[in-house]
C-alpha positions in Angstrom: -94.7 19.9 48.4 -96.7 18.0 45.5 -96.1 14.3 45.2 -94.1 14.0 42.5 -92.4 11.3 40.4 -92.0 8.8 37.6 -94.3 6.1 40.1 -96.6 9.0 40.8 -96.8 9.6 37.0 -97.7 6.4 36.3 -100.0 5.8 39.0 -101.8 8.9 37.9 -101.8 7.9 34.2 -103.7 4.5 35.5 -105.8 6.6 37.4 -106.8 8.6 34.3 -107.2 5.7 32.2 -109.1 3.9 34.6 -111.2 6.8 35.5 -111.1 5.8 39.5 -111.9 9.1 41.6 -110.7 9.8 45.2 -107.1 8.7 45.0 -105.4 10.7 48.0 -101.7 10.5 48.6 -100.7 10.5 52.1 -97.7 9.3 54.4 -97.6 5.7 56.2 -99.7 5.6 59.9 -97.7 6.3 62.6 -99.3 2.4 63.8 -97.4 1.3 61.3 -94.2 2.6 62.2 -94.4 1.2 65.5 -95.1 -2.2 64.0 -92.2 -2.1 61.8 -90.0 0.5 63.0 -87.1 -1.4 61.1 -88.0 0.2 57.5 -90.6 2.9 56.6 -91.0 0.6 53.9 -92.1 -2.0 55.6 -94.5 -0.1 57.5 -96.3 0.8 54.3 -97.3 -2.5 53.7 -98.3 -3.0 56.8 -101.0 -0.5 56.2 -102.0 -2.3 53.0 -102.1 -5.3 54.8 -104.3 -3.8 57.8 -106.5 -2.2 55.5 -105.4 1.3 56.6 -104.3 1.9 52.9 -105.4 0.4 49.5 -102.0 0.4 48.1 -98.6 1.6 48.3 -96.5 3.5 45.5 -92.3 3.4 46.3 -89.9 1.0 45.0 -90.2 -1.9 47.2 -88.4 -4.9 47.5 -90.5 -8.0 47.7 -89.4 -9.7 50.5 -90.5 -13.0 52.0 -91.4 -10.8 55.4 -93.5 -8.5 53.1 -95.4 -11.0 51.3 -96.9 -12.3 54.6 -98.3 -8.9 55.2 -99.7 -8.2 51.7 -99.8 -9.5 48.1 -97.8 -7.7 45.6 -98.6 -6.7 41.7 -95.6 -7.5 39.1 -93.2 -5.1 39.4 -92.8 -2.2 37.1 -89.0 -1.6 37.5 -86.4 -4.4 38.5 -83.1 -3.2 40.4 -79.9 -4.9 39.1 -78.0 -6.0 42.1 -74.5 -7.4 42.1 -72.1 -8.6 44.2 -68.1 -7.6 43.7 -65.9 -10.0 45.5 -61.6 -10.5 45.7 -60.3 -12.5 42.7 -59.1 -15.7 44.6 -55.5 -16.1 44.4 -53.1 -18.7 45.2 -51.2 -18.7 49.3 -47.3 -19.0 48.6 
């Protein structure tokens, strides 16, 4: 199956633009999924961070954790989050 995708897209379009050569998509080290077998997203930066990979294409969440490992770029897409709680209301 072809990687495929609006971040794949994009990365491709800077890749074109740029005219880099050699970008290979592959799958996170199994090394890194030992290190951080809590998220597979994680473990992708991890590989950054050890070098094993240049970069990492997926929508992240920059986390305090995450930016120990590796530096981010600006993000390209923001998630809107929310929280839904109870209207208070008054004990009788």
């Amino acid at each position: 199956v072809p990687w495929q995708g609006w971040m794949i897209d994009y990365l491709n379009t800077i890749v074109d633009m740029s005219g880099a050569t050699g970008l290979n998509y592959t799958f996170r080290t199994g090394g890194s999924d030992k290190a951080m077998p809590e998220s597979a997203y994680s473990a992708a930066v991890y590989d950054v961070g050890s070098g094993l990979s240049d970069l990492a294409v997926s929508p992240f969440w920059i986390t305090s954790d995450r930016l120990l490992i590796s530096p981010f770029t600006m993000p390209v897409a923001m998630d809107d989050m929310y929280i839904w709680i109870r209207e208070p209301t008054i004990d009788n």
